[in-house]
N, C-alpha and C positions, 0 to 999 in steps of 0.2 A: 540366521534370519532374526530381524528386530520387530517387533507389534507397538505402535503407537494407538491410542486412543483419541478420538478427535473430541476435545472438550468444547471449545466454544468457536463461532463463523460468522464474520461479518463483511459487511459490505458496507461500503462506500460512495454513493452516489455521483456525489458532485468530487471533484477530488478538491484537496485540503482540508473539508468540511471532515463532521465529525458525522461517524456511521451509525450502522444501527445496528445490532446483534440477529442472528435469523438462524432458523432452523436448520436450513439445507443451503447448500451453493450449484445454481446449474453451470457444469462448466463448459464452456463450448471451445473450441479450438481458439477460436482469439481472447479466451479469456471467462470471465464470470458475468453473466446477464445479470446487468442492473451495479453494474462494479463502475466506479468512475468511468460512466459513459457523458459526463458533465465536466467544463471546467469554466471557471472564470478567468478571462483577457484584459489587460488592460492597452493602453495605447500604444500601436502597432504590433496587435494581437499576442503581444508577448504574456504567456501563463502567470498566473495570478496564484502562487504559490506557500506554500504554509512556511516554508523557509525562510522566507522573507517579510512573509505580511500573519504571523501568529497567529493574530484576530480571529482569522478567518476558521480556527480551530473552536470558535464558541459558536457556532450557526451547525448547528444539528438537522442533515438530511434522513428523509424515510420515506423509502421509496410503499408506496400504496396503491391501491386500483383505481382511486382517483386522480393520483397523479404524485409528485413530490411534494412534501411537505417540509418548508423551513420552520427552525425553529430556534427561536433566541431570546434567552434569560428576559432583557430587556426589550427588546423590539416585539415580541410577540410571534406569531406564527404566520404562513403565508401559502396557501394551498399553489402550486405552479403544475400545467398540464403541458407536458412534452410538445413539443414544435418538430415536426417533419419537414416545415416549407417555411422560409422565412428568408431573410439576407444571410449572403452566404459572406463569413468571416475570416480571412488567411492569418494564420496562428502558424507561432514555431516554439519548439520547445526543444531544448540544448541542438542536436542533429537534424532532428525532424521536422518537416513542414506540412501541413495538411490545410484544409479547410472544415469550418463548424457552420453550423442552423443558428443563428441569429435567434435566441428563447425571449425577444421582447422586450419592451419594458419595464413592466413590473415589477418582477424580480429583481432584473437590475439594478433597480432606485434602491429596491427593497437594500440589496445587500452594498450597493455604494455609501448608502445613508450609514453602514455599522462601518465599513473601512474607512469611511469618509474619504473617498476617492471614485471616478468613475471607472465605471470593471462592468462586461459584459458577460452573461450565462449564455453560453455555445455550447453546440453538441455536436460529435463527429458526423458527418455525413457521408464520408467515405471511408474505409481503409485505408493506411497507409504503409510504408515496407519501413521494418522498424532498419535503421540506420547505425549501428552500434558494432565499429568493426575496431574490438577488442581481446584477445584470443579468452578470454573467459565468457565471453559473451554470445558463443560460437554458438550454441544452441538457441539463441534468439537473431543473429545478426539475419537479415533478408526475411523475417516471418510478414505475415499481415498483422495488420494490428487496430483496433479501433478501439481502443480505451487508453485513457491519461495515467496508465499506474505508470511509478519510476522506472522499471527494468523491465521484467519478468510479469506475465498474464497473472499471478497471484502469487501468493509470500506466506512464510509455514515460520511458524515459534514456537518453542518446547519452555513449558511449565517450568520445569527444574532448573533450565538455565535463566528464568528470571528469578527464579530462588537464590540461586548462585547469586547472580549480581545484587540483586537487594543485600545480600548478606555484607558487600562490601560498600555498600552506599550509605552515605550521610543518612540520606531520607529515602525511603524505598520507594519505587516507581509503580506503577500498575502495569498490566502487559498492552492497553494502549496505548501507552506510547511509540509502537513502535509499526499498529495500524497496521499490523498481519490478517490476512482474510484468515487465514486455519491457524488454530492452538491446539497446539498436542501435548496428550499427558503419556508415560509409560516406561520412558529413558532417560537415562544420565544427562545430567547437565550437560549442553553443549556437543552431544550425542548426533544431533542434528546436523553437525558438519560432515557426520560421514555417509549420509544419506546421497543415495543418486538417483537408482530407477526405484519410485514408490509405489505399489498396488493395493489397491482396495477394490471391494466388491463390486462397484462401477464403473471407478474412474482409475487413471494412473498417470501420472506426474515425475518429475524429472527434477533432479535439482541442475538450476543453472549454477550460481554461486553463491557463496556468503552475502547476504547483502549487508550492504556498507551504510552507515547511519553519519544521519547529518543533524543539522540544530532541533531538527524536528522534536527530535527525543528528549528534547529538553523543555518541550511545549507541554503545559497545561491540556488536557482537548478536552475541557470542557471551559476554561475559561480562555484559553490561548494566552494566561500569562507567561510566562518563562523563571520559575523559584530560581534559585539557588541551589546548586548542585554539585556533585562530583562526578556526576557520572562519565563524564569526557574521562577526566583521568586516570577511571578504574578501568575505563575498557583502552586507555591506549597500554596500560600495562598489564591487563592481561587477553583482551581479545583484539588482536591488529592482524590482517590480515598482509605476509609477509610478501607474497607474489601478486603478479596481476591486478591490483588495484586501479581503479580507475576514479575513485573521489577519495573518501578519510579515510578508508584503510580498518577505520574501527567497524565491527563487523558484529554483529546479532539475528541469528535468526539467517535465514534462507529465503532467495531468489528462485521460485518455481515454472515454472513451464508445462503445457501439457502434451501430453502422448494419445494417453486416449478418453475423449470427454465424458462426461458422465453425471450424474448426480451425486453429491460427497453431503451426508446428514450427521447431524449432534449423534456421538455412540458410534458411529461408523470405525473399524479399525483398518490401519494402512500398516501394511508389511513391507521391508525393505532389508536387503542384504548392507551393511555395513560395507563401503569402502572408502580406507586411509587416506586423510588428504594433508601433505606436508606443505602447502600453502598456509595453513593456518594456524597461529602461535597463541596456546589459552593458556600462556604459563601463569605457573602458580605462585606468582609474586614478581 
């Protein structure tokens, strides 16, 4: 039996956007309250995504009791109060289809004026059945789901393993880059691949797979530029993940799921029996 320590827990808002650090995560069966329940669409509802559009990683959300708060270097700030009734918006995103709450126009303007594009803030209105029939994806194929994360209802990183990788990079990264809700301290680098059923004092969670990294990681998130890097070619030689892939293959960090929901706080410890996974290759050179 392994003990992690849970160092740092963020949440997400709007998805793309950049988050905001918080004390505690409440987790519910579809996922983390207050975790990209937002996204921006642009024409023919298609996701307005940090992959493609960086920017979009310099507009700082913070969820409040007043409502959401934008916020950006140069455009200033922009208080936005949730919409329950509004026009309803049909969006898809890779497999999935659903419908969003039309959040107005303010915001809108607000954030079309930084992309300089027109892009719409939608919110889910209904659940959807997540669509992802992958055999590594078994633990999520047919769930509900009413948030925009990539995979899995939240995503887990270990300290050590971004130790590990800076050691081999140009330019060392921070551990946003890779815009995991849970950081863990307590284990070996890369430790976290042998993770499956996790428990903690409230809550318990499941690894679905390695999650796989795309250009994201190479974004700025606070200014969404994209430096100069190595880090593609450190993780295709030594973190790729050999079986079951279904994007880059290159792999950091954990795809989670939940079991039983709960509330998970800064300090909280998650116990987990180690089991081997030959899927995935961290060789050492």
């Amino acid at each position: 039996m392994k003990t992690v320590t849970v160092k740092e827990l963020y949440v997400y808002p709007v998805k793309g956007c950049n988050g905001s650090p918080v004390q505690a995560l409440d987790i519910t069966e579809q996922g983390i309250v207050g975790d990209r329940e937002f996204t921006f669409v642009g024409d023919g509802g298609v996701l307005i995504e940090q992959k493609q559009f960086p920017k979009i990683a310099s507009v700082q959300v913070e969820q409040t009791s007043e409502g959401l708060i934008f916020k950006h270097e140069t455009e200033g700030s922009i208080l936005h109060k949730a919409r329950t009734e509004g026009e309803s918006i049909s969006a898809k995103w890779v497999l999935d289809e659903f419908e969003g709450t039309d959040q107005g126009d303010e915001v809108s303007q607000w954030i079309s004026h930084i992309l300089d594009m027109p892009i719409r803030l939608i919110r889910i209105n209904q659940p959807w059945t997540v669509n992802f029939p992958v055999p590594d994806m078994v633990r999520l194929h047919g769930k509900s789901k009413r948030r925009f994360t990539a995979a899995s209802e939240l995503s887990l990183t270990n300290l050590a393993s971004l130790e590990a990788l800076n050691a081999d990079l140009d330019v060392p990264i921070p551990m946003n880059r890779f815009r995991s809700n849970i950081v863990v301290d307590g284990i070996g680098a890369y430790e976290e691949d042998d993770m499956d059923f996790v428990v903690g004092a409230n809550v318990e969670i499941l690894q679905v797979t390695p999650a796989e990294r795309c250009a994201i990681i190479s974004t700025d998130q606070k200014t969404g530029d994209r430096p100069e890097n190595n880090i593609f070619d450190v993780l295709r030689k030594t973190r790729v993940k050999t079986e079951g892939k279904f994007g880059s293959g290159l792999i950091f960090g954990n795809y989670m799921t939940v079991k039983k929901p709960g509330k998970l706080r800064l300090g909280d410890q998650l116990t987990f029996e180690p089991v081997a996974r030959d899927a995935v290759s961290n060789g050492s050179g």
